[in-house]
C-alpha positions in Angstrom: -31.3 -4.8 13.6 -33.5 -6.8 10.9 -31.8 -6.5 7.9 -34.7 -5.2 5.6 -34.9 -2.2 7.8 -32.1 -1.1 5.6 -34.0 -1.3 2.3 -33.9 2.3 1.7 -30.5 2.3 1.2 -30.9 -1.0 -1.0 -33.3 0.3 -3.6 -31.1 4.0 -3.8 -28.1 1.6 -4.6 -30.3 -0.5 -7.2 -31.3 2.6 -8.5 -27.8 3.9 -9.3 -26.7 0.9 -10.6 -30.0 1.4 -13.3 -29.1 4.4 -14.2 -25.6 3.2 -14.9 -27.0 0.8 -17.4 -29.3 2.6 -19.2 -26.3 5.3 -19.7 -24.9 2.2 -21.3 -28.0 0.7 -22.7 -27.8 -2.3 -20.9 -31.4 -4.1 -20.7 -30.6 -6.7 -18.1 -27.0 -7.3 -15.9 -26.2 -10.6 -14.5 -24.4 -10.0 -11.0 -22.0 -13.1 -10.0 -20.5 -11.4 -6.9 -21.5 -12.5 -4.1 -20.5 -9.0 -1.9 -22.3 -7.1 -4.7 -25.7 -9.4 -4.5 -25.5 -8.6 -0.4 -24.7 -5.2 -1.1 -27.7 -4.8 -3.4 -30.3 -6.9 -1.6 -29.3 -7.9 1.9 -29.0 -11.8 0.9 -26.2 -13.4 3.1 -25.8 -16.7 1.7 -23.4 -18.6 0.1 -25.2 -19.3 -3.3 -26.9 -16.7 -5.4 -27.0 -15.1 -8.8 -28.7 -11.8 -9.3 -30.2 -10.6 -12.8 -31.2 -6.8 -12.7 -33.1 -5.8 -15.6 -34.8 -1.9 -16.1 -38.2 -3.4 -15.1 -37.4 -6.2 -12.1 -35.1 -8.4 -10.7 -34.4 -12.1 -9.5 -32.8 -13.5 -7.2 -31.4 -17.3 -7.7 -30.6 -19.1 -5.1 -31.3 -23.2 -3.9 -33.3 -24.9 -1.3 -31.0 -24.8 1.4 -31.6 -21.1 1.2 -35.4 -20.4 1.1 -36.7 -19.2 4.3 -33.6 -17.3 4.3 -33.9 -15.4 1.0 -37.6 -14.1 1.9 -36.1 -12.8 4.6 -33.4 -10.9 3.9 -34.6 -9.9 0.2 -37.4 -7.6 -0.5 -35.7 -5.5 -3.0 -36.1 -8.5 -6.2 -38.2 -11.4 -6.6 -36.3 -15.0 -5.0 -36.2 -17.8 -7.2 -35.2 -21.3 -6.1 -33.6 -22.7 -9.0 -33.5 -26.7 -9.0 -31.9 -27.1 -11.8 -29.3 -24.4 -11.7 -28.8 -20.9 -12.4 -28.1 -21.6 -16.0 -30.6 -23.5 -16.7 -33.5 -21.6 -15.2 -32.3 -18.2 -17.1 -32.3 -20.2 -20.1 -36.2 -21.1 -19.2 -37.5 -18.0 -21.2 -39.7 -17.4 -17.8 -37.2 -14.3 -17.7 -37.3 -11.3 -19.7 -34.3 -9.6 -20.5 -34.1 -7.5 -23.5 -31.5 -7.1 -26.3 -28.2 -6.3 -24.2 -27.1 -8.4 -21.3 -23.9 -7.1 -18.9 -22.3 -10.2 -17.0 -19.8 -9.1 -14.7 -16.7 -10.8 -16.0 -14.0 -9.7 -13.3 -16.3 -12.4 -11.1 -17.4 -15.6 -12.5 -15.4 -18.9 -14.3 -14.8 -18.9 -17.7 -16.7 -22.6 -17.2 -20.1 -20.5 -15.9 -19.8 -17.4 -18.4 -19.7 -20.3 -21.5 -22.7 -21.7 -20.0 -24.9 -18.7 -19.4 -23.9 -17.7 -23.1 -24.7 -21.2 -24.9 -28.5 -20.7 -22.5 -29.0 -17.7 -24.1 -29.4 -19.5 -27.8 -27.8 -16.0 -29.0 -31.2 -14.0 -28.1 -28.7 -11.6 -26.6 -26.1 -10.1 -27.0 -23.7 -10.3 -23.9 -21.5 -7.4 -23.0 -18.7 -8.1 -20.4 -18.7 -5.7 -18.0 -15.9 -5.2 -14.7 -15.5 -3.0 -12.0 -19.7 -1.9 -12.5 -20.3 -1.3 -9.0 -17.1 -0.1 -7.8 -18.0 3.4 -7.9 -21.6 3.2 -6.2 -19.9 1.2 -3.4 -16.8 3.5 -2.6 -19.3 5.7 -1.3 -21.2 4.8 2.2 -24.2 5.4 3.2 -25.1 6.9 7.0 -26.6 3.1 7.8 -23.5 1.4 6.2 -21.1 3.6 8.8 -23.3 2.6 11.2 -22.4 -1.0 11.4 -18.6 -0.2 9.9 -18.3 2.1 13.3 -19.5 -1.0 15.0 -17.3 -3.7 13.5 -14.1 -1.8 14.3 -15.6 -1.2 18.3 -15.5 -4.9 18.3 -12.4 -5.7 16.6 -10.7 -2.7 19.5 -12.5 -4.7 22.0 -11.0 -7.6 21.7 -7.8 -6.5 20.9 -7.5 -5.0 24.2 -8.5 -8.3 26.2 -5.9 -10.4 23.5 -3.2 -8.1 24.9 -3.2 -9.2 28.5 -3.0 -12.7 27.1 0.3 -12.3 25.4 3.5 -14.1 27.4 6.3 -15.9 26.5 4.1 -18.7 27.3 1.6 -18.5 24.5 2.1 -18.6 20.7 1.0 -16.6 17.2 -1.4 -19.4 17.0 -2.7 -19.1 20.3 -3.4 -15.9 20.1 -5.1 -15.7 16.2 -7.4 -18.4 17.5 -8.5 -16.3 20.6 -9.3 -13.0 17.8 -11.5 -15.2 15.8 -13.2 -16.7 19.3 -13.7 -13.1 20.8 -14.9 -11.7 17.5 -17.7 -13.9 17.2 -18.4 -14.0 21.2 -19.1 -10.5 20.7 -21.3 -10.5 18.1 -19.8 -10.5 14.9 -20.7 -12.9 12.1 -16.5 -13.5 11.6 -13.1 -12.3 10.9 -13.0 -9.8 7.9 -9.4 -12.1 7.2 -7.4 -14.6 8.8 -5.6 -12.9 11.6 -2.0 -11.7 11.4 -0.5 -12.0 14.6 3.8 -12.3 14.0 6.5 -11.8 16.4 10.0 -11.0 16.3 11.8 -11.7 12.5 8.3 -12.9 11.7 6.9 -9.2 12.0 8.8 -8.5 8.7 6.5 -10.5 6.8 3.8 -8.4 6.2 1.3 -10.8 5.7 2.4 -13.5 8.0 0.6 -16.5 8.7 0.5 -17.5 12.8 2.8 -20.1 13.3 3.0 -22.1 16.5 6.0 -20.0 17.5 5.8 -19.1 21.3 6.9 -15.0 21.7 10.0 -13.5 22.8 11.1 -11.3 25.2 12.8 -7.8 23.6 10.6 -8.5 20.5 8.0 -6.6 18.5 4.8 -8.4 18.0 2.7 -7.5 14.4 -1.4 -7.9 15.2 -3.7 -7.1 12.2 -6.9 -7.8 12.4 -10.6 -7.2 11.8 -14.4 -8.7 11.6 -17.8 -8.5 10.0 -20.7 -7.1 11.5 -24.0 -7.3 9.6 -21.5 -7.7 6.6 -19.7 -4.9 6.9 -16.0 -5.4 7.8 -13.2 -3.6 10.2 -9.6 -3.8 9.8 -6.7 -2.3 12.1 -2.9 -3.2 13.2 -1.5 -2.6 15.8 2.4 -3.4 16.7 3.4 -4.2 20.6 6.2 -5.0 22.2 6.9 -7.9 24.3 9.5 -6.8 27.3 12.1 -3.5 26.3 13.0 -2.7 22.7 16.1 -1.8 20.9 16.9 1.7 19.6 16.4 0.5 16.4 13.2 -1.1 16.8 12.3 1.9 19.0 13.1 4.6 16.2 11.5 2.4 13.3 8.2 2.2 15.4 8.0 6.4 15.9 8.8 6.8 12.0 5.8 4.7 11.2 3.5 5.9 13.7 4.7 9.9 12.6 4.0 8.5 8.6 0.4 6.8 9.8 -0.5 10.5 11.2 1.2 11.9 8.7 -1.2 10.1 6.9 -4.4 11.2 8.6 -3.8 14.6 9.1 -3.0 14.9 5.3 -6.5 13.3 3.9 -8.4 15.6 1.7 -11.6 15.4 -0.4 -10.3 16.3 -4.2 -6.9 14.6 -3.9 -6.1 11.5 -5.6 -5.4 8.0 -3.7 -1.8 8.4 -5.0 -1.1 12.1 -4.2 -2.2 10.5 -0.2 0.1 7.6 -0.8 3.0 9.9 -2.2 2.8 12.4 1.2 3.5 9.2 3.4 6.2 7.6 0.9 7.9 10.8 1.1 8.8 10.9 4.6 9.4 7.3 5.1 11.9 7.7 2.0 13.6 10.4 4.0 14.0 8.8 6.7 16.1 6.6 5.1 13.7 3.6 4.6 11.8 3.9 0.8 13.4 0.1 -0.2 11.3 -1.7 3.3 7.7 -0.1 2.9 7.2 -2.1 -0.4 3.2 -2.2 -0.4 0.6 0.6 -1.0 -0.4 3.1 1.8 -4.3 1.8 2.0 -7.4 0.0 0.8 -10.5 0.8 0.5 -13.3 -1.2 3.5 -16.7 -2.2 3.1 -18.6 -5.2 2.2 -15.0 -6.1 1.3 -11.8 -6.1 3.9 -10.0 -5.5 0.5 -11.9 -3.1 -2.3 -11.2 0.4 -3.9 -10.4 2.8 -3.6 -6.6 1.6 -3.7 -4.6 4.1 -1.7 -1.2 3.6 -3.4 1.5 4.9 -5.9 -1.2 3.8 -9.1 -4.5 5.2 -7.0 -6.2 7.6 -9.9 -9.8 7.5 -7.6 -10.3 10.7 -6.3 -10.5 11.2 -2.1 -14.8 11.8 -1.6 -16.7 12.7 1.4 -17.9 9.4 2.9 -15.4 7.0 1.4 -13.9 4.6 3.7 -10.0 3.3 3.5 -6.9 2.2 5.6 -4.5 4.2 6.3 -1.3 1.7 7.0 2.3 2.3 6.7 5.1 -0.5 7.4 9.0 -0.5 7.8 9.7 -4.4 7.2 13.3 -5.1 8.1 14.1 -8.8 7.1 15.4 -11.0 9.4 14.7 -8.4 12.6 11.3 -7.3 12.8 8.4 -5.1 11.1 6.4 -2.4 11.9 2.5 -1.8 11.1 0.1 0.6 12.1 -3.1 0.3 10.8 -6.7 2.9 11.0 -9.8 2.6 9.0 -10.8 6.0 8.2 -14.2 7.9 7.3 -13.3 10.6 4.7 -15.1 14.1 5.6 -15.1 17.8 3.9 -12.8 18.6 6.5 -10.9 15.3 6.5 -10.1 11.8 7.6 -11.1 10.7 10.9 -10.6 6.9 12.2 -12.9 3.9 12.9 -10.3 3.3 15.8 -9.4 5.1 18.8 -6.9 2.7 20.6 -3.2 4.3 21.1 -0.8 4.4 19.0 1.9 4.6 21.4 4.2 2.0 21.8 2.6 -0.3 24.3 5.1 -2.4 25.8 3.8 -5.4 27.6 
C-alpha cells in the first residue's frame, strides 16, 4: 500500500492537533519526535523536524532523504535543510507568529538552546509535552488495518520459531531467527529487541537472550513483536520445554486466568488503573501480589511503548478504538517466570485481541 493513500487520515490528525493549538493560542509548534512527524505526515526517515503553524507546514529533513520525503509527504511542504534545522528556521523564510510550542519531553537541552538563541527572541517559546498523546491514543480504521497485520506476522512467526526450539539451540538462536522471520515476511523490523528467556532466566522480565542452550523441565519466556508500515505488534507467549512442575504448572493457569480476567473485564468509561486493579486483585489472592511488580499494559501504535499506561497510576480513561497490552507476569526469582501477553482493540462492548494463538500451555 503507497503510503500517501493514507492522507486522509493524516490531514484529520493535523487538523486536531490545530485545533489543540489555537485552544492554546499557539501560532506555530515545532515537532522533534520522530514517531509523531511519521504519525502526522507519513515521513519514515531517520532525520526530520516538523514546524506546524495555523497556515502551513515544513518539513526539514537532509539530502540523503529527498526523493524520499516527496514521496511519503504531501501533507507539508519538504525542505532540505543544508545547513541544519536550526539554522534554516532562523532564515526568516518561515513565518511563525508570536507563540511557538517545542515539544520539550523530546529534544536535548543542546538543540532546544539553539532553536531559542535562532529565534533572536521574535517569539516567545512555550514548552509543551505529551501534545499529541491524546490524538494518537485513538486509532483510526487504516491505522488497525496495518496494527491487525503486524500482530498476523509477529503469530506467524512465532509458530515456525516454536518447532525450532531443542535443547540444542539457544535464547540467542532463537531471537536472531524472530528478527530474520519478521522481516522475511514483510515487516520493516522488530517493534523491540526480542525477549526470548528460559528457565531462572524467565523471571527476568525483560531479559536479554543470552547464549544459554534450553533445558528440559523448563519454562521458556518469548515476547515479541514488529513494525508493519510503522505500526507495531507486541505479544508473549510462555512454553514449556519437556514436562513441568506443579508449581510451574499452577503459576502458568493463575496468569493465564488474570490475562482473561483481563480481557473479559475491559470497558469503555473505566480508567487504565481500575483495569489494572481487577487483575492485581486476583493475582494478590492467589497469593502472589510481591512477584507481578510491573503495570498490567501499555498502550501500541506508532510506539511498542505509549499511553495509555494500563497500571496502578493509569488516570486515561478506556475509549472505543484505543489499542493496549493486556500482560500479567508471576516472576519467581531464581525458578522461572510467567508472561502472557495480547494486544487488544478496545470496542463499546469490549476488548478483543490482535492475537489469536492459544493460550494453553504448549508443551514442546
Amino acid at each position: 500500500m503507497n503510503s500517501k493513500q493514507l492522507t486522509p487520515c493524516r490531514k484529520e490528525a493535523l487538523g486536531m492537533v490545530l485545533m489543540k493549538m489555537m485552544s492554546r493560542a499557539l501560532d506555530a509548534c515545532i515537532v522533534t519526535d520522530l514517531s509523531v512527524i511519521r504519525w502526522l505526515t507519513g515521513f519514515s526517515g531517520s532525520s526530520a523536524r516538523l514546524v506546524v503553524t495555523r497556515e502551513k507546514s515544513w518539513l526539514f529533513t537532509d539530502f540523503r532523504y529527498k526523493e524520499q520525503a516527496a514521496r511519503e509527504v504531501d501533507v507539508a511542504e519538504v525542505v532540505i535543510a543544508g545547513e541544519g534545522f536550526a539554522a534554516e528556521l532562523g532564515s526568516g523564510h518561515y513565518p511563525l507568529g508570536e507563540t511557538v510550542a517545542l515539544q520539550s519531553d523530546n529534544i536535548t537541552w543542546h538543540e532546544a538552546t539553539r532553536l531559542i538563541d535562532q529565534l533572536k527572541g521574535k517569539q516567545r517559546v512555550i514548552p509543551v509535552d505529551t501534545f499529541f498523546d491524546e490524538f494518537r491514543m485513538i486509532k483510526h480504521e487504516m491505522e488497525l488495518i496495518k496494527m491487525r497485520r503486524a500482530a498476523e506476522i509477529s503469530e506467524l512467526v512465532f509458530d515456525n520459531v516454536l518447532s525450532l526450539i531443542s535443547p540444542s539451540v539457544t535464547e540467542l538462536d532463537i531471537a536472531a531467527e524472530i528478527s530474520f522471520q519478521h522481516k522475511k515476511r514483510g515487516a520493516e523490523k522488530d517493534s523491540f529487541d526480542p525477549i526470548v528467556a528460559g528457565g531462572p532466566r524467565s523471571a527476568m522480565p525483560h531479559a536479554k537472550p543470552s547464549s544459554a542452550k534450553f533445558k528440559v523441565g523448563e519454562l521458556i519466556v518469548i515476547d515479541m513483536g514488529c513494525v508493519y508500515e510503522g505500526y507495531a505488534s507486541d505479544q508473549t507467549r510462555t512454553v514449556a520445554l519437556g514436562e513441568l512442575s506443579s508449581e510451574a504448572r499452577t503459576v502458568y493457569r493463575i496468569v493465564k486466568e488474570a490475562q482473561e480476567l483481563g480481557i473479559a473485564s475491559a470497558k469503555c468509561g473505566m480508567t487504565a488503573k481500575q483495569l489494572d486493579g481487577e487483575v492485581r486483585r486476583f493475582i494478590t489472592a492467589h497469593g502472589y501480589a510481591d512477584e507481578f511488580g510491573h503495570g498490567l499494559g501499555h498502550g501500541v501504535g506508532f510506539e511498542v511503548h505509549e499511553e495509555p499506561r494500563i497500571s496502578p497510576k493509569g488516570e486515561h480513561v478506556l475509549q472505543e478504538n484505543m489499542v493496549f497490552t493486556i500482560e500479567p507476569g508471576i516472576y519467581l526469582p531464581g525458578k522461572f517466570g510467567v508472561r502472557i501477553e495480547d494486544t487488544v482493540v478496545m470496542g463499546l462492548n469490549g476488548a478483543t485481541p490482535l492475537q489469536s494463538s492459544s493460550k494453553e500451555l504448549i508443551i514442546l
